[in-house]
C-alpha positions as CSV (number, residue, x, y, z in Angstrom):
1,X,-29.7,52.2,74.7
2,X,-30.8,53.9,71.4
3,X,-30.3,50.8,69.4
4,X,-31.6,52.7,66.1
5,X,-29.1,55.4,66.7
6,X,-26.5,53.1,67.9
7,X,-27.2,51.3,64.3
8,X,-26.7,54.3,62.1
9,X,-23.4,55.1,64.2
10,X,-22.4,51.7,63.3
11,X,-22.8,52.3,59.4
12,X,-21.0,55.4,59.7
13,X,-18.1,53.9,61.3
14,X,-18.3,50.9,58.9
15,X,-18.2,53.1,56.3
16,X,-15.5,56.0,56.9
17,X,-13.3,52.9,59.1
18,X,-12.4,55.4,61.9
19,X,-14.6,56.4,65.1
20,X,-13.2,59.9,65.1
21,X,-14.0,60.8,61.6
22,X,-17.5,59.2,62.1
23,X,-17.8,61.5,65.0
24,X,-16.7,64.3,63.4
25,X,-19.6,63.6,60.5
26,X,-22.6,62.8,63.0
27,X,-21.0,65.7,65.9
28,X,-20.3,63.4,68.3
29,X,-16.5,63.1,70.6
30,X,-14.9,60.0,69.4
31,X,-15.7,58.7,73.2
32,X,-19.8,58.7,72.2
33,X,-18.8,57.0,69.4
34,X,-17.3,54.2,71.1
35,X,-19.8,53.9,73.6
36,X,-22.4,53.5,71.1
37,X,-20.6,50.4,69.4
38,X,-20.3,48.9,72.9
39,X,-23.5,48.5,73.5
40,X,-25.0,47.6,70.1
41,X,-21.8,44.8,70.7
42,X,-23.0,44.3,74.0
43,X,-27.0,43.9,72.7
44,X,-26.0,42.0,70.3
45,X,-23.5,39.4,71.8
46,X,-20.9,39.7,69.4
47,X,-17.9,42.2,68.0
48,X,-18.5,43.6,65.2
49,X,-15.2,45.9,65.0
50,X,-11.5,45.4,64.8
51,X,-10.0,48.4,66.7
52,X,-6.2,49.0,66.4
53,X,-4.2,52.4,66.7
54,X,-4.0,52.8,63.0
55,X,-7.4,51.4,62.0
56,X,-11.2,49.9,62.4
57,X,-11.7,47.2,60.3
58,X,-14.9,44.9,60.4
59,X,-15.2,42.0,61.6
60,X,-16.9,38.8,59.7
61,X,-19.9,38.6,62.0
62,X,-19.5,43.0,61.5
63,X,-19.4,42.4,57.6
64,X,-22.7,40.4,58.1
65,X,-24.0,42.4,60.0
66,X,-23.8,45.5,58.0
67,X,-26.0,45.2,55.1
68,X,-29.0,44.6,56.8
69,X,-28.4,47.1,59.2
70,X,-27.8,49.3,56.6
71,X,-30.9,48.9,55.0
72,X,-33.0,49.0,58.4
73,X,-31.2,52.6,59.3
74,X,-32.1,54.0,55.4
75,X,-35.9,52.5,56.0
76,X,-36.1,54.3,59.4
77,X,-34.6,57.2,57.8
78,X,-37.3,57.2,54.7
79,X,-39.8,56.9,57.8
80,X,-39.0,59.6,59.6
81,X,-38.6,61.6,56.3
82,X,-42.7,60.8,55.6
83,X,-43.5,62.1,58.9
84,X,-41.5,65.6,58.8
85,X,-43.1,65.7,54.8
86,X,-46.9,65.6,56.8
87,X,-45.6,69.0,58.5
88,X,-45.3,72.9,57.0
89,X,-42.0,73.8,58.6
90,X,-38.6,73.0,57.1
91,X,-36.7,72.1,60.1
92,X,-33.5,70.0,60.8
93,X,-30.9,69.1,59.2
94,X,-30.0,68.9,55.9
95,X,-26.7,67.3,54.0
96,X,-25.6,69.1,50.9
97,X,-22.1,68.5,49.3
98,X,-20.7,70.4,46.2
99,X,-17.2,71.2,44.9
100,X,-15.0,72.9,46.8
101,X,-14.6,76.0,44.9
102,X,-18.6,76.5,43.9
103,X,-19.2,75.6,47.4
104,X,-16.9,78.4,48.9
105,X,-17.4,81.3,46.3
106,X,-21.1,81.0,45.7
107,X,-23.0,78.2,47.2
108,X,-22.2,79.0,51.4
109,X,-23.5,82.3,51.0
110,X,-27.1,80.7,49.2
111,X,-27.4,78.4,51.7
112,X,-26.9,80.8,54.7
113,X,-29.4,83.5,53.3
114,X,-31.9,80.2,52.7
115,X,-30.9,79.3,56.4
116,X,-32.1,82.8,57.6
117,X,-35.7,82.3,55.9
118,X,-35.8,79.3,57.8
119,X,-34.2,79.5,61.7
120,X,-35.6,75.5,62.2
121,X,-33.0,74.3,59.7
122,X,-29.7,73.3,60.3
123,X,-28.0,73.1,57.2
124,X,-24.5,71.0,56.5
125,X,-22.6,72.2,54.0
126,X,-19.4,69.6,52.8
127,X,-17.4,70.8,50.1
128,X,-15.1,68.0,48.2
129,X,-13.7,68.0,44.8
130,X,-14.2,64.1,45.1
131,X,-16.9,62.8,43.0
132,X,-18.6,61.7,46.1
133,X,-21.7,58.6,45.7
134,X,-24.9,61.0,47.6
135,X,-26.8,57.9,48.3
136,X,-23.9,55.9,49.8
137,X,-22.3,59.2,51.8
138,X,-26.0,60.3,53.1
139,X,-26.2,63.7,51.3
140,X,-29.7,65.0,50.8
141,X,-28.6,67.2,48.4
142,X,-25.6,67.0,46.1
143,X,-24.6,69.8,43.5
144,X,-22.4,69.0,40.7
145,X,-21.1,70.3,38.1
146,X,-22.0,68.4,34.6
147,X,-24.3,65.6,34.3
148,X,-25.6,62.2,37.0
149,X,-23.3,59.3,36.9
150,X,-26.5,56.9,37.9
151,X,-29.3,58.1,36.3
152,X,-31.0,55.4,37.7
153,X,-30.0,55.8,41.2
154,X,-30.1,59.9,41.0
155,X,-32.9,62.6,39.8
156,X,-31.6,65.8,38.2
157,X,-32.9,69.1,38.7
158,X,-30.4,71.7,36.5
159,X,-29.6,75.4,38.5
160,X,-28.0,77.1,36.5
161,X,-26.1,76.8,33.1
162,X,-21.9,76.9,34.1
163,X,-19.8,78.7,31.5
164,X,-15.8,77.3,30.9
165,X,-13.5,80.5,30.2
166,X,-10.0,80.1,29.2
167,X,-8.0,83.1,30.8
168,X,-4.3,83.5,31.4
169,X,-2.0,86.8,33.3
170,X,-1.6,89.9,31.5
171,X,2.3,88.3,32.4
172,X,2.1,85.5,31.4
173,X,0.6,86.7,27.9
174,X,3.2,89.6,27.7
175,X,5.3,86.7,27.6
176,X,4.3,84.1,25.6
177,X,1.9,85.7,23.4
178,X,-1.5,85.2,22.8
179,X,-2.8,82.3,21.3
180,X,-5.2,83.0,17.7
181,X,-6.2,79.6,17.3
182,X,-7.0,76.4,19.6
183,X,-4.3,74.5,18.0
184,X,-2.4,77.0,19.1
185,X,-2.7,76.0,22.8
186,X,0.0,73.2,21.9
187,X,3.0,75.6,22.2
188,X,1.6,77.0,25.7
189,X,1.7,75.8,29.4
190,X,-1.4,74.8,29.6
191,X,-2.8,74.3,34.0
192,X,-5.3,71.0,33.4
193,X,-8.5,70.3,35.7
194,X,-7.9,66.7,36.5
195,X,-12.1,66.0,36.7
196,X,-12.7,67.0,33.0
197,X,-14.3,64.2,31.0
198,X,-12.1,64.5,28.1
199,X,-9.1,64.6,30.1
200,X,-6.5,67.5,28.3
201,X,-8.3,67.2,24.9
202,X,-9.9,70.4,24.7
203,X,-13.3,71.5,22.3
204,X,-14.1,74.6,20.8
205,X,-16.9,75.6,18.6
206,X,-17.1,78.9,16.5
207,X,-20.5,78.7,14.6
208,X,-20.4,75.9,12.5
209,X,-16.5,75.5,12.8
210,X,-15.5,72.7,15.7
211,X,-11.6,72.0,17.0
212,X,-10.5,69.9,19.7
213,X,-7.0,70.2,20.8
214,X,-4.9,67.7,22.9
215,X,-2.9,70.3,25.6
216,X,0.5,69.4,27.3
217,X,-0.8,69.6,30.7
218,X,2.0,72.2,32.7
219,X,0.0,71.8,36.0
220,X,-2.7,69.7,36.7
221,X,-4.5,70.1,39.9
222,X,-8.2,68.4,40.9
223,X,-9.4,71.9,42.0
224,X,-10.4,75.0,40.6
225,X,-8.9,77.8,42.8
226,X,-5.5,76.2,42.6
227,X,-5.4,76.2,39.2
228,X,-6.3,80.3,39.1
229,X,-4.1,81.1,41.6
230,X,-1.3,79.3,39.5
231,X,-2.4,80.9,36.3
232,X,-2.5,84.0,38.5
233,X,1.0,83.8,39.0
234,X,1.8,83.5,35.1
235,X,2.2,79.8,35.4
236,X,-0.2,79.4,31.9
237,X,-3.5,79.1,30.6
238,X,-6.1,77.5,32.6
239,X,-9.3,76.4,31.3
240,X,-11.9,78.1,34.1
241,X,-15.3,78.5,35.0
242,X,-16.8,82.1,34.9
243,X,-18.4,81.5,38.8
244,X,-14.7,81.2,39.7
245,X,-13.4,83.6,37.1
246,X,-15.3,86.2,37.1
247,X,-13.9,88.4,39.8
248,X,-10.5,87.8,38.2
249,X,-11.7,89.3,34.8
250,X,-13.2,92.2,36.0
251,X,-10.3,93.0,38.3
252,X,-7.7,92.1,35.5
253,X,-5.6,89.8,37.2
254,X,-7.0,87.2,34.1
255,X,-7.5,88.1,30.6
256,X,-9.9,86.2,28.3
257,X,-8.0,83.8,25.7
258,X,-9.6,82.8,22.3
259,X,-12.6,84.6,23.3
260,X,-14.1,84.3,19.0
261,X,-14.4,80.4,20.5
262,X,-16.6,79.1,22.4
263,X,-15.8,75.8,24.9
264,X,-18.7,73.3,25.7
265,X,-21.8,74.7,27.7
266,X,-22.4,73.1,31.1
267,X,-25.0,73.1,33.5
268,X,-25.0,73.4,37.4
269,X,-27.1,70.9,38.9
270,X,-28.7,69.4,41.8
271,X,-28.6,65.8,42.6
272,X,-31.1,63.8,45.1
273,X,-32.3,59.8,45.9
274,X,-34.8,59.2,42.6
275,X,-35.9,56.1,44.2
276,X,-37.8,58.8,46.5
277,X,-39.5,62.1,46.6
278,X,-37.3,65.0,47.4
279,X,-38.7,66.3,51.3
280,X,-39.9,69.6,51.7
281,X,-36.9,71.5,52.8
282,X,-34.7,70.0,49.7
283,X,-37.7,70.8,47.0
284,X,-37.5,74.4,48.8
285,X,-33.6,75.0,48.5
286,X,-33.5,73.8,44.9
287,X,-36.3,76.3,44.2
288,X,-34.4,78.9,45.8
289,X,-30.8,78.0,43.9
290,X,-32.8,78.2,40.8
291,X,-34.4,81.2,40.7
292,X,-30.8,82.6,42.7
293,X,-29.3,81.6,39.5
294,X,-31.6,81.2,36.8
295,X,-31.9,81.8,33.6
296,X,-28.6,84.3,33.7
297,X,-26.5,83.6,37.3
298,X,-25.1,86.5,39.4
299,X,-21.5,86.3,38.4
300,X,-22.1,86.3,34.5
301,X,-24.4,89.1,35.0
302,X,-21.4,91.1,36.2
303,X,-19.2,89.5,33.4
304,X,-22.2,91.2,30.6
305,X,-22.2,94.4,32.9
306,X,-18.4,94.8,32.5
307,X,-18.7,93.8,28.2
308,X,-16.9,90.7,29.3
309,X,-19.0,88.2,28.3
């Protein structure tokens, strides 16, 4: 038995409290899975798992158990990162999370052309609107939009400065009319991003000149595409971001609102371990993202092309 790798199945399982979902994460059948745990439970002469048709739950020795195998499985980890840092190749795997709708318009399509410069790599791309913990779900690599909730616990590296757009539906606007000031925005259906910090109070700057308006929220949804396909549909006004706009605009399926104001500047941006040195292969794909993005990214450079933005 692989007791190492029988240890770090063991977190996983502890951690997601289901085999199959653990085997789905680490590409092994739920049957693996099980095996594993059986002989670490064998090895170690005692259960460490509840197992029931609905779910795993640990058991006390199992809650003992895990925190210092947790911490033996990150240190073997860190160890095996030092040795593939001693070598020139990028090679392996590497976990990178990022929202859903960045991840799917623009970030699947970086990584696969960074994955073709490098045919060692196997690159794992999960894409969750969740707010996800990188240290305590194993990410090498997590981009987010906005700022580090630890900044202890995470190092920053920024890729690429994320413009907010609010647009509506030529429909919707023939209807309702088009808002000429943020307070405005009070008397319109309003579709809400449920991860902004401010919640529905909205801020707009025009030189000097600052508003902040609370919206009535018409549809509130925690991603990004759902919220342009509703305002798509004429549903309202939905505060955007130009990497998930921009087609949109130039196609004219979404029209610009209050374009004399501008809404707070945000930054893409890469988040790894600070309590150690990014490896080789992460150092290399946030190099490439930033000079994929940097200083102007590729969908606000069609946005300027078009007189847009």
């Amino acid at each position: 038995m692989d007791q190492l790798r029988a240890m770090e199945i063991f977190v996983e399982v502890a951690r997601l409290r289901s085999f199959s979902e653990a085997g789905r994460r680490l590409g092994l059948t739920r049957a693996m899975v099980s095996k594993h745990i059986l002989q670490l439970e064998e090895k170690l002469g005692a259960r460490l798992l509840h197992r029931s048709t609905r779910e795993v739950s640990l058991t006390d020795v199992g809650q003992a158990y895990l925190s210092p195998c947790t911490a033996a499985v990150a240190q073997a980890q860190e160890a095996a990162r030092v040795v593939a840092q001693a070598g020139d190749d990028l090679a392996g795997p590497l976990r990178i999370q990022a929202p859903s709708s960045f991840g799917s318009e623009w970030l699947a399509g970086s990584v696969a052309q960074f994955a073709l410069q490098h045919p060692l790599l196997a690159p794992m791309l999960y894409v969750d609107d969740a707010l996800l913990d990188p240290i305590e779900h194993g990410f090498d690599l997590t981009i987010r939009v906005g700022g580090i909730p630890d900044v202890r616990a995470l190092a920053m590296r920024p890729l690429a400065p994320c413009r907010a757009v609010l647009c509506a539906s030529p429909d919707y606007l023939a209807r309702h009319g088009m808002p000429q000031t943020p307070q405005e925005l009070q008397q319109h259906r309003c579709l809400h991003f449920s991860h902004l910090t401010d919640g529905t109070q909205w801020h707009f700057q025009r030189g000097e000149e600052r508003e902040s308006v609370r919206v009535p929220a018409a549809f509130t949804a925690n991603n990004g595409l759902v919220l342009q396909q509703a305002a798509q549909r004429g549903l309202g006004i939905v505060y955007n971001t130009t990497f998930l706009a921009w087609r949109s605009l130039l196609e004219g399926t979404l029209v610009p609102v209050l374009t004399d104001w501008e809404l707070p500047l945000n930054h893409l941006s890469a988040l790894y371990p600070a309590s150690r040195q990014p490896s080789p292969k992460v150092r290399a794909l946030i190099d490439f993202l930033i000079a994929e993005y940097h200083p102007l990214p590729p969908w606000d450079k069609e946005l300027s092309t078009a007189g847009l933005f």
